[in-house]
C-alpha positions, 0 to 999 in steps of 0.5 A, spaced: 500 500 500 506 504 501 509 503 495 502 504 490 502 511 494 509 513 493 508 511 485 503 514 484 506 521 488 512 519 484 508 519 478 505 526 480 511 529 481 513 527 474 507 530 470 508 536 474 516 536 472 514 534 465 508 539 464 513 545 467 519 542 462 511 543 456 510 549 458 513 555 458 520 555 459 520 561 464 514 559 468 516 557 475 513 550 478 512 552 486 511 547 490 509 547 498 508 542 503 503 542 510 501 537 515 494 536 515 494 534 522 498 540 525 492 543 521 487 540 525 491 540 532 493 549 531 486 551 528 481 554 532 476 549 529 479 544 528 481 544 535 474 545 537 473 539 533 477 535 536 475 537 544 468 535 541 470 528 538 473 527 545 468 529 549 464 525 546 469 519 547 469 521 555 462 521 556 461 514 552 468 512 556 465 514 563 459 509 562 463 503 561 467 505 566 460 504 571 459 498 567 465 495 569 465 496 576 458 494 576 462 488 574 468 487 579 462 488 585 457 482 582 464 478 581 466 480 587 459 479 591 460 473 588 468 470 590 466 473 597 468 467 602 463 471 607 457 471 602 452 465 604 448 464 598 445 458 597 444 454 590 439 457 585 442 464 590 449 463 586 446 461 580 442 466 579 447 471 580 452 467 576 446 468 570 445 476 571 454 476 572 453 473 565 448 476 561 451 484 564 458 482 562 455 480 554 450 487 555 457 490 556 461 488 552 456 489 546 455 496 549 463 497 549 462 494 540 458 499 540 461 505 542 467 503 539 463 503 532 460 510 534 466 514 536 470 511 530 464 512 526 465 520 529 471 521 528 471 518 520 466 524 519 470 528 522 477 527 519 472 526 511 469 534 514 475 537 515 480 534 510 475 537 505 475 544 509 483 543 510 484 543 501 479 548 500 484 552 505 490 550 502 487 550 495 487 559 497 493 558 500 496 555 494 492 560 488 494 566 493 502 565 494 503 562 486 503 555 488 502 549 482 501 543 487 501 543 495 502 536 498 501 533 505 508 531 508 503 526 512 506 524 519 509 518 521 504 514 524 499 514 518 504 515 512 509 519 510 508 521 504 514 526 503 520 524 505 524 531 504 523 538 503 526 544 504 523 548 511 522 554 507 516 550 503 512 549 509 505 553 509 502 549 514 501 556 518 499 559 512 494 554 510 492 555 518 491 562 518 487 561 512 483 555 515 481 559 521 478 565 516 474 560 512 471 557 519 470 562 524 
C-alpha cells in the first residue's frame, strides 16, 4: 500500500516536472508542503473539533467505566468467602454476572463503532475544509501543487523538503478565516 502511494506521488511529481519542462520555459513550478494534522491540532476549529470528538469519547468512556465496576462488585459479591448464598442464590447471580458482562461488552462494540464512526466524519469534514484552505493558500502565494508531508504514524508521504516550503501556518491562518 506504501509503495502504490509513493508511485503514484512519484508519478505526480513527474507530470508536474514534465508539464513545467511543456510549458513555458520561464514559468516557475512552486511547490509547498503542510501537515494536515498540525492543521487540525493549531486551528481554532479544528481544535474545537477535536475537544468535541473527545468529549464525546469521555462521556461514552465514563459509562463503561460504571459498567465495569458494576462488574468487579457482582464478581466480587460473588468470590466473597463471607457471602452465604445458597444454590439457585449463586446461580442466579452467576446468570445476571453473565448476561451484564455480554450487555457490556456489546455496549463497549458499540461505542467503539460510534466514536470511530465520529471521528471518520470528522477527519472526511475537515480534510475537505483543510484543501479548500490550502487550495487559497496555494492560488494566493503562486503555488502549482501543495502536498501533505503526512506524519509518521499514518504515512509519510514526503520524505524531504526544504523548511522554507512549509505553509502549514499559512494554510492555518487561512483555515481559521474560512471557519470562524
Amino acid at each position: 500500500m506504501m509503495s502504490v502511494m509513493r508511485v503514484g506521488i512519484v508519478i505526480v511529481a513527474l507530470s508536474l516536472g514534465q508539464w513545467g519542462e511543456s510549458s513555458n520555459a520561464a514559468e516557475t513550478i512552486r511547490v509547498g508542503v503542510m501537515d494536515q494534522q498540525t492543521v487540525m491540532e493549531r486551528s481554532k476549529a479544528g481544535k474545537l473539533a477535536l475537544e468535541d470528538v473527545k468529549g464525546y469519547s469521555m462521556t461514552r468512556q465514563k459509562i463503561i467505566n460504571a459498567d465495569e465496576q458494576e462488574l468487579k462488585e457482582l464478581d466480587q459479591s460473588l468470590q466473597d468467602p463471607n457471602a452465604k448464598l445458597t444454590d439457585p442464590a449463586r446461580q442466579e447471580k452467576e446468570e445476571q454476572l453473565r448476561s451484564k458482562m455480554e450487555a457490556y461488552q456489546r455496549r463497549l462494540q458499540e461505542f467503539n463503532r460510534e466514536v470511530q464512526q465520529k471521528q471518520r466524519e470528522m477527519v472526511v469534514d475537515y480534510a475537505q475544509k483543510i484543501a479548500a484552505a490550502a487550495q487559497a493558500v496555494a492560488q494566493k502565494e503562486g503555488y502549482t501543487a501543495i502536498l501533505d508531508k503526512g506524519n509518521e504514524a499514518l504515512i509519510r508521504i514526503v520524505l524531504y523538503h526544504r523548511p522554507a516550503l512549509d505553509v502549514t501556518d499559512s494554510v492555518i491562518k487561512e483555515f481559521d478565516r474560512q471557519n470562524p
